[in-house]
Structure formats: structure tokens, C-alpha cells
TORTI-414370 format. One line per field, with one value per atom (N, C-alpha, C, O, CB): residue in three letters; atom name; z, x, y. Coordinates in pm, whole numbers, plus 50000, padded with zeros to 5 digits. Each point is the difference from the previous one (the first is absolute). Glycine has a CB too. Example, Ala and Ser with C-alpha at 12.3 -4.5 7.8 and 13.67 -1.06 7.14 Angstrom:
r = (Ala / Ala / Ala / Ala / Ala / Ser / Ser / Ser / Ser / Ser) $
a = (N / CA / C / O / CB / N / CA / C / O / CB) $
w = (50780 / 50000 / 50000 / 50066 / 50059 / 49803 / 50006 / 50073 / 50017 / 49768) $
u = (51319 / 49911 / 50090 / 50104 / 49707 / 50154 / 50082 / 49923 / 50051 / 50067) $
v = (49431 / 50119 / 50120 / 49998 / 49885 / 50222 / 50119 / 50109 / 50111 / 49826) $
% end
This chain:
r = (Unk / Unk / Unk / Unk / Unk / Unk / Unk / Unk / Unk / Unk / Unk / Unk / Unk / Unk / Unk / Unk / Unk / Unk / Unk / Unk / Unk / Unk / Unk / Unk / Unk / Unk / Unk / Unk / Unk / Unk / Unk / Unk / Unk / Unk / Unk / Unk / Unk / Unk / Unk / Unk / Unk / Unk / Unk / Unk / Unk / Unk / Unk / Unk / Unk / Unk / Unk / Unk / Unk / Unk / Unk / Unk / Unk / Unk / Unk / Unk / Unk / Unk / Unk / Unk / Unk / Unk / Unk / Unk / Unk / Unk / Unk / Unk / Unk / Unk / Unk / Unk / Unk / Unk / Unk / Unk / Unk / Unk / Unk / Unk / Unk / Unk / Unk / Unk / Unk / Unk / Unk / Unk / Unk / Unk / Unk / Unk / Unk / Unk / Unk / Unk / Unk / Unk / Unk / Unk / Unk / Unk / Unk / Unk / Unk / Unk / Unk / Unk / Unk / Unk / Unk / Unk / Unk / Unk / Unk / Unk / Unk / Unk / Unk / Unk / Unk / Unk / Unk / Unk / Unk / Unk / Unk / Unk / Unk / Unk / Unk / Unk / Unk / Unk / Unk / Unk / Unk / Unk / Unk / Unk / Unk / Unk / Unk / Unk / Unk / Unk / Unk / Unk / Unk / Unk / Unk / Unk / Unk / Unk / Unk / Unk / Unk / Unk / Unk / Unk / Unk / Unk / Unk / Unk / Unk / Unk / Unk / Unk / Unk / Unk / Unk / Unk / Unk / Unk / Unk / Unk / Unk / Unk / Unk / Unk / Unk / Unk / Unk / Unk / Unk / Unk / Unk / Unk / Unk / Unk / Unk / Unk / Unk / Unk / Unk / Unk / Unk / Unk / Unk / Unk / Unk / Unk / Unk / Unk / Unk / Unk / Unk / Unk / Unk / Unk / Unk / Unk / Unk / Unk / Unk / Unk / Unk / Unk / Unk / Unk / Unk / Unk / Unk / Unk / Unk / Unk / Unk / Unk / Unk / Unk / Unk / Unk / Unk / Unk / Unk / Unk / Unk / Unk / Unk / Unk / Unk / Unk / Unk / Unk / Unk / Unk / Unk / Unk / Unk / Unk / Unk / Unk / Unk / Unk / Unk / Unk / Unk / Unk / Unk / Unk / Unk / Unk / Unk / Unk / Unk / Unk / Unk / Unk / Unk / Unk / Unk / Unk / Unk / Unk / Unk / Unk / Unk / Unk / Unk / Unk / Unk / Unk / Unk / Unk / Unk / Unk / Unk / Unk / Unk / Unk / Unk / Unk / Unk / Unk / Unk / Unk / Unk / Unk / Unk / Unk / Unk / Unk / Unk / Unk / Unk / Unk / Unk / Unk / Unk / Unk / Unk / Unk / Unk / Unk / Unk / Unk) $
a = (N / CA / C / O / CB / N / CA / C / O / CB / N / CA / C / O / CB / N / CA / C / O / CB / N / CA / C / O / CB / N / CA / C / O / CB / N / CA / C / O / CB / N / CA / C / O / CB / N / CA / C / O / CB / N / CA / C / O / CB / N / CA / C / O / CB / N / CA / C / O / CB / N / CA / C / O / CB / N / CA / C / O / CB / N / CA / C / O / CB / N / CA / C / O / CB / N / CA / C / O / CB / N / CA / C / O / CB / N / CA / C / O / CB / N / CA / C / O / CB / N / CA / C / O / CB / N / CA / C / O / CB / N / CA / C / O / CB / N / CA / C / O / CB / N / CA / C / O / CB / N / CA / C / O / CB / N / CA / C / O / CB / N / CA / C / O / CB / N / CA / C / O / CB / N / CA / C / O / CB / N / CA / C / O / CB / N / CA / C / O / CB / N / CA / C / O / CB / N / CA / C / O / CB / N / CA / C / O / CB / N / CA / C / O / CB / N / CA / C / O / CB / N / CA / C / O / CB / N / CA / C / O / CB / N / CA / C / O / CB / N / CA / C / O / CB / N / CA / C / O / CB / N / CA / C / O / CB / N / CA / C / O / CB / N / CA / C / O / CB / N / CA / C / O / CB / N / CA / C / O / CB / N / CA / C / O / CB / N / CA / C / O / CB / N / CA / C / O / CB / N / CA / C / O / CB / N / CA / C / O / CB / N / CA / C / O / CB / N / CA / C / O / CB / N / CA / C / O / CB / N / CA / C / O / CB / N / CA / C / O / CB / N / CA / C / O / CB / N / CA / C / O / CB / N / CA / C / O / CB / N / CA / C / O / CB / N / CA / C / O / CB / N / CA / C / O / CB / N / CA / C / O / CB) $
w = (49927 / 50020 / 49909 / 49956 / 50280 / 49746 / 49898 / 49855 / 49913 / 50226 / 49830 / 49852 / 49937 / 49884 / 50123 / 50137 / 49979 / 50001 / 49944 / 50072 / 50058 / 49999 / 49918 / 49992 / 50198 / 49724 / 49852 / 49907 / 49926 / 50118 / 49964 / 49932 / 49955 / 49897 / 50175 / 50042 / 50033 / 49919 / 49929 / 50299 / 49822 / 49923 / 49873 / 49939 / 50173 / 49843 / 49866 / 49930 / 49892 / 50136 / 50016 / 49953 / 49956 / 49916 / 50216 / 50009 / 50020 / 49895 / 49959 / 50291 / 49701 / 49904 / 49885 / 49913 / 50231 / 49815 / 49872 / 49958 / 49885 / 50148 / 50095 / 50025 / 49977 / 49960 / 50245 / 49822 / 49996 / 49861 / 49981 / 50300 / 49621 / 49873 / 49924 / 49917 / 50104 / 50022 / 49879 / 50022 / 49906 / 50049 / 50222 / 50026 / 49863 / 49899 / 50432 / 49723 / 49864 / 49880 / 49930 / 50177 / 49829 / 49852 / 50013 / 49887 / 50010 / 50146 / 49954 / 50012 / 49921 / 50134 / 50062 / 49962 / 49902 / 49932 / 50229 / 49809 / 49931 / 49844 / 49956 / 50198 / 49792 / 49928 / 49996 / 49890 / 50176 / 50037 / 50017 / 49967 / 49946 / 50216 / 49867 / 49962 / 49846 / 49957 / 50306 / 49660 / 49869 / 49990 / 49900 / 50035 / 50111 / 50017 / 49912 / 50047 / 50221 / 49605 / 49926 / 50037 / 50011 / 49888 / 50117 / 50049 / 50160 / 50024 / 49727 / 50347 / 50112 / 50031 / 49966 / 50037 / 50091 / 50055 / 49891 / 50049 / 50125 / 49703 / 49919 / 50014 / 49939 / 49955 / 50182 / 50062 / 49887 / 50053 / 50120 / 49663 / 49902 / 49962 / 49927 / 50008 / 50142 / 50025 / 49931 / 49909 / 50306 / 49865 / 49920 / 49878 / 49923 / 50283 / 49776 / 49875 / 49865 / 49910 / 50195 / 49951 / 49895 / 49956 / 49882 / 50179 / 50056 / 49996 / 49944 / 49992 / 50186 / 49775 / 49995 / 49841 / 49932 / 50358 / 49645 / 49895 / 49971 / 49939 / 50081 / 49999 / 49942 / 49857 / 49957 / 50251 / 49721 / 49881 / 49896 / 49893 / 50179 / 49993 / 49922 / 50041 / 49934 / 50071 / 50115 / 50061 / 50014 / 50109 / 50002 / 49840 / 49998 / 50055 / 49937 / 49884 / 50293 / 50034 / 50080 / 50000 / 49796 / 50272 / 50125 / 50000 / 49908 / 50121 / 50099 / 50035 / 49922 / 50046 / 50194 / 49696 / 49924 / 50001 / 49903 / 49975 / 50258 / 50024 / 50040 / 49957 / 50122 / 50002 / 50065 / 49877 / 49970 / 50256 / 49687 / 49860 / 49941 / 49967 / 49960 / 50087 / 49881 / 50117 / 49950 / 49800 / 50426 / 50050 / 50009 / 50007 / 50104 / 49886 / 50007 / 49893 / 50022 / 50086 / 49745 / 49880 / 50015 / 49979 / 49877 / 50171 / 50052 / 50087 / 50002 / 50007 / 50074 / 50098 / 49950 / 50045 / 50185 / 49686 / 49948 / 49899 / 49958 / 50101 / 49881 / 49883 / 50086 / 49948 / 49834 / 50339 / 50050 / 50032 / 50038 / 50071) $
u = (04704 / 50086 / 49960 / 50075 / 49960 / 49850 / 49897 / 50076 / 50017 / 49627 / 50391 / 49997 / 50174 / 50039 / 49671 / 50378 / 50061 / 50077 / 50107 / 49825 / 49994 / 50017 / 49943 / 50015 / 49997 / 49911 / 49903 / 50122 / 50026 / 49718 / 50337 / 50109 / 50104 / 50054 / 49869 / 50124 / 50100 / 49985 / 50070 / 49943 / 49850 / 49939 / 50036 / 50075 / 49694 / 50155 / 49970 / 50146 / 50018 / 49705 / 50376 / 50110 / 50136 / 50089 / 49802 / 50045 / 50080 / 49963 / 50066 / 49926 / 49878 / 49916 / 50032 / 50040 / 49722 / 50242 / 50072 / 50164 / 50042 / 49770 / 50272 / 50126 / 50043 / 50112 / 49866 / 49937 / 50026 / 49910 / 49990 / 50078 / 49862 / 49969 / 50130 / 50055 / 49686 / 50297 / 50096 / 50118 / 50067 / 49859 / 50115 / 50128 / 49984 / 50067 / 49927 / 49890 / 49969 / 50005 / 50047 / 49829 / 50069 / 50017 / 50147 / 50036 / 49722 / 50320 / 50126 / 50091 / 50087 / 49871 / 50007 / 50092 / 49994 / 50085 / 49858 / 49889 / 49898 / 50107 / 50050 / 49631 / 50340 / 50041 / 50157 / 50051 / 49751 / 50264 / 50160 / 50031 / 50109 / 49915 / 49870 / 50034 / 49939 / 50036 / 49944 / 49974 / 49961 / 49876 / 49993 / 50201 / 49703 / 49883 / 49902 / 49963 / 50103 / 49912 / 49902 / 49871 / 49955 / 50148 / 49856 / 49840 / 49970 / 49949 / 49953 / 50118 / 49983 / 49866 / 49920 / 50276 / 49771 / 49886 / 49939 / 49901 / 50066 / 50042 / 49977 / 50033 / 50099 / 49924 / 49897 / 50031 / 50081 / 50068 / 49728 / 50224 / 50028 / 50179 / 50085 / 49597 / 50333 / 50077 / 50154 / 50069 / 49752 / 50204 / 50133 / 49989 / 50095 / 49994 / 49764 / 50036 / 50052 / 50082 / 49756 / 50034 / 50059 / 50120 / 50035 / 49813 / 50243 / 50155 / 50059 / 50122 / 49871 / 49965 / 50062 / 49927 / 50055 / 49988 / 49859 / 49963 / 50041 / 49904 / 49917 / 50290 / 49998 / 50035 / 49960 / 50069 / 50011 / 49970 / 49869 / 49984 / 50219 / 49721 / 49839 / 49918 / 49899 / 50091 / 50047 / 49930 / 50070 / 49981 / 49923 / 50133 / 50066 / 49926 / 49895 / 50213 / 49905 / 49947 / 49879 / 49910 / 50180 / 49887 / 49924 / 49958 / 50010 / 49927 / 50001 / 49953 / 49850 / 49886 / 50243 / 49891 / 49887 / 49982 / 49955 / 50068 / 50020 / 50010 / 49835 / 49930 / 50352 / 49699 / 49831 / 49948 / 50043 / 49926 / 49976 / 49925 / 50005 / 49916 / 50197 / 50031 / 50007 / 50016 / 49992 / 50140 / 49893 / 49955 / 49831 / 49946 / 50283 / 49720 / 49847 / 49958 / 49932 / 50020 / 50090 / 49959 / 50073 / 49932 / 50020 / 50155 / 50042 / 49921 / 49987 / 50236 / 49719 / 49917 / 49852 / 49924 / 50228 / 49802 / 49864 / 49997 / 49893 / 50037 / 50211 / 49983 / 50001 / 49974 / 50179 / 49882 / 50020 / 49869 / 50002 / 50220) $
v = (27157 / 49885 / 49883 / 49913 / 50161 / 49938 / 49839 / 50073 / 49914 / 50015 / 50174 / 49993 / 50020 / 50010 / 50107 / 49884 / 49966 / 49876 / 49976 / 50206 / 49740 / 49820 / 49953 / 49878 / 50084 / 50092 / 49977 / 50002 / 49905 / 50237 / 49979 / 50045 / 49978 / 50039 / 50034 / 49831 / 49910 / 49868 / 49928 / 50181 / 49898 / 49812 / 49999 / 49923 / 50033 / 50165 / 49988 / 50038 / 49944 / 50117 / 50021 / 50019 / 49880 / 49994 / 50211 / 49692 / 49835 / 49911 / 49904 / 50094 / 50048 / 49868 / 50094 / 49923 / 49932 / 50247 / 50034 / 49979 / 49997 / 50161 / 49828 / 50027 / 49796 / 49971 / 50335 / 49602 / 49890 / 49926 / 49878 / 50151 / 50096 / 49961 / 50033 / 49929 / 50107 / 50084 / 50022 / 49921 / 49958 / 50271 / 49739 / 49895 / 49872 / 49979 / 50059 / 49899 / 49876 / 50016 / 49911 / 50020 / 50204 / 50004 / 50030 / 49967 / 50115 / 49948 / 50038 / 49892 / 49962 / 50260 / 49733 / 49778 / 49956 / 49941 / 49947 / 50151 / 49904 / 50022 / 49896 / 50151 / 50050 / 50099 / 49956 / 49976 / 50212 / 49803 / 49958 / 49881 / 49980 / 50145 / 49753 / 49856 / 50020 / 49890 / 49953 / 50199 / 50000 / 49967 / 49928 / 50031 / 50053 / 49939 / 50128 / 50108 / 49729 / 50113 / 50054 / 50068 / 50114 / 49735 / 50021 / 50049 / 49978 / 49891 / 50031 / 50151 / 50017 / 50002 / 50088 / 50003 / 49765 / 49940 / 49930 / 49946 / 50220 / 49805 / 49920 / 49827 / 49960 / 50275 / 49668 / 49894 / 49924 / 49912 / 50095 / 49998 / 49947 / 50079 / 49949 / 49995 / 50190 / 50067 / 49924 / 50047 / 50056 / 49765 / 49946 / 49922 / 49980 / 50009 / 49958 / 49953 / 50091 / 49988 / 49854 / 50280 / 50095 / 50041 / 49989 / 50060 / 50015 / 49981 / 49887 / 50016 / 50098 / 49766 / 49887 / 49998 / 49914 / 49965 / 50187 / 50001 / 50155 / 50047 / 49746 / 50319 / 50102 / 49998 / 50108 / 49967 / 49877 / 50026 / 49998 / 50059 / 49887 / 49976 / 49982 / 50110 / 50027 / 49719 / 50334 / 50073 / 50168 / 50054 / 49698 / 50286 / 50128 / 50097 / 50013 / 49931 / 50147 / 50123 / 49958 / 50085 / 50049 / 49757 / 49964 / 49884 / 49919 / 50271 / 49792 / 49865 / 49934 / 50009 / 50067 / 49892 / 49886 / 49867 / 49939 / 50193 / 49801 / 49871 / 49953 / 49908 / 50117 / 50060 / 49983 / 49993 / 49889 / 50252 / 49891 / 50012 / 49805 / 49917 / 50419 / 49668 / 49914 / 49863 / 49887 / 50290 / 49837 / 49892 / 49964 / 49890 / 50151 / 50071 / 49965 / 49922 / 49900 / 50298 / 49845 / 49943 / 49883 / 49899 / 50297 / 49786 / 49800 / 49916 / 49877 / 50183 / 50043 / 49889 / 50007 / 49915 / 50118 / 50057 / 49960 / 49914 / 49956 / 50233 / 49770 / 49934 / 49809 / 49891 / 50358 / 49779 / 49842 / 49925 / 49883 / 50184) $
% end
């Protein structure tokens, strides 16, 4: 009975990762869980083929 309520769990917490990537995915959202996530979208042309916002916010805030 324990390893099938294990089963269940673990089937709900995979079943509500993929629910999110697939919103995540439907509203246009590039880099999923990437906190910089919209700027990137809002810079896609400098950035083609993924999220590189984190990189180049770190190097803005070390330069301050």
C-alpha cells in the first residue's frame, strides 16, 4: 500500500512539472525558471537560441 502512495506522489509531482513546462512553453517563455526569463524575450534578437541574460546581468552589476 506505502509504494503505491509513493506512486501516486511521485506520478502528481512529475504530472504538475510537465503541466508548467507546457504553459511555460504556450505563453512563449524561452528560458523556463530563468528569473531574467522576460527580459530575454524582450531582447530576442541579441540573443538567438537561448537565454543569456543572467551572464550579461551579472557583468552589469559587477561593473557598478
Amino acid at each position: 500500500m506505502v509504494n503505491i502512495i509513493l506512486v501516486v506522489i511521485l506520478l502528481g509531482i512529475v504530472a504538475g512539472i510537465v503541466w508548467y513546462l507546457l504553459r511555460a512553453k504556450k505563453r512563449g517563455e524561452t528560458c523556463i525558471g530563468c528569473p531574467y526569463a522576460k527580459q530575454c524575450a524582450s531582447q530576442a534578437g541579441k540573443h538567438a537560441g537561448g537565454c543569456h541574460c543572467r551572464g550579461s546581468q551579472e557583468k552589469e552589476n559587477e561593473t557598478r
